[in-house]
Every structure is written in C-alpha cells, then in structure tokens.
C-alpha positions as CSV (number, residue, x, y, z in Angstrom):
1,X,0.0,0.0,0.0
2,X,1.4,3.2,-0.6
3,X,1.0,6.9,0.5
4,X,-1.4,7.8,-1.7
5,X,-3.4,4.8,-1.1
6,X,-3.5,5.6,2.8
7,X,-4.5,8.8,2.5
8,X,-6.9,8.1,0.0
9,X,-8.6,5.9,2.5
10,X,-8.1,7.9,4.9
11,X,-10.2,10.7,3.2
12,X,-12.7,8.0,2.3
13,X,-12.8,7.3,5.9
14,X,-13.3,10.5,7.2
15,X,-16.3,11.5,4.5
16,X,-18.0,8.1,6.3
17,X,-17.1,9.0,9.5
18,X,-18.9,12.8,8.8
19,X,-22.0,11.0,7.5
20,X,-22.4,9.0,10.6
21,X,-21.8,12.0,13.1
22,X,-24.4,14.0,11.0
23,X,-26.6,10.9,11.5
24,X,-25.9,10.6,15.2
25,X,-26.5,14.1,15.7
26,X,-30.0,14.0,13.7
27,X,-30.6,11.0,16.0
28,X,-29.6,13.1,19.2
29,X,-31.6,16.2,17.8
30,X,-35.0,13.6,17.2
31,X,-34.8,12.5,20.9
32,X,-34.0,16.0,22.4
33,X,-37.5,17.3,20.6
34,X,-39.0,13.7,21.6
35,X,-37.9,14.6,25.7
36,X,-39.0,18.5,25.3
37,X,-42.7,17.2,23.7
38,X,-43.1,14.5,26.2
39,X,-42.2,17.2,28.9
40,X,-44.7,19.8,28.0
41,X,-47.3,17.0,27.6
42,X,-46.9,16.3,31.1
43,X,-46.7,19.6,32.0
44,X,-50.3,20.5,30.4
45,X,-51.8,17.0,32.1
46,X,-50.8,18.7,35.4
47,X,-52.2,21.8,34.5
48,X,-55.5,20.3,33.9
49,X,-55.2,18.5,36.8
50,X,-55.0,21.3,38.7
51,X,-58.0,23.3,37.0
52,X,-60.4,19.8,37.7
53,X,-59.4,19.4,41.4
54,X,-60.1,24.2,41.6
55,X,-63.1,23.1,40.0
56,X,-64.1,20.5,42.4
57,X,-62.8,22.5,45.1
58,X,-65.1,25.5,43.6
59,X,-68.6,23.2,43.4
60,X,-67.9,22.2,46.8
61,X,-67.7,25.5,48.0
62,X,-70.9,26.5,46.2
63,X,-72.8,23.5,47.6
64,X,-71.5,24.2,51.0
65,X,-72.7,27.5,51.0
66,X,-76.2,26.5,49.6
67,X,-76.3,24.3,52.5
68,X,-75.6,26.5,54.8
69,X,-78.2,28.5,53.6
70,X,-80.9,26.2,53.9
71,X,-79.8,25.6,57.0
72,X,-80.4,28.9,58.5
73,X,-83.5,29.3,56.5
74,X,-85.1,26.0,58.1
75,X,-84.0,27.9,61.8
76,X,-85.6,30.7,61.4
C-alpha cells in the first residue's frame, strides 16, 4: 500500500465517519424534541389536573354554601 493509497482511504474514511456523526446528531436532535414534547405534555396533564381538582374545590364550596343557607333558612 502506498502513500497515496493511505491517504486516500483515509479521506474515504473521514467522509464516512462525517455522515455518521451527522446521523448521530440528527438521531440526538430527534430524541432532544422527543424529551421536550413528552415534557410539555406532562406539563399540560398537570395543568389540567389542577384546573379539575379548583373546579371540584369550587362546586364544593358552592354547595356548602347552599347548604348553609338552607340551614339557616329551616331555623328561622
């Protein structure tokens, strides 16, 4: 083998070796967005957790105070 056939595949080798970090990165950037997507997902299902359990909280308060009212209005 001579010098210009080891630097020949050499530059071969490199060219390959370029394609596969540009694929590895693509790979990395796919699973970065995949992560960030999955995060904001489960940041709006908490959200709207959140929102049913005010709204319970809120319907409860309502009928408690409907209650109450009653209540008073059966006293007097």
């Amino acid at each position: 083998m001579t010098k210009q056939d080891i630097v020949a595949a050499l530059k071969d080798t490199c060219v390959m070796l370029d394609e596969r970090k540009a694929q590895f990165e693509l790979m990395i950037h796919a699973l970065e967005n995949e992560d960030v997507a999955t995060a904001g997902e489960q940041e709006e299902s908490d959200e709207e957790e959140v929102d049913v359990v005010d709204e319970d909280q809120e319907d409860g308060d309502e009928e408690g105070a409907e209650n109450s009212d009653s209540s008073s209005d059966a006293a007097e």
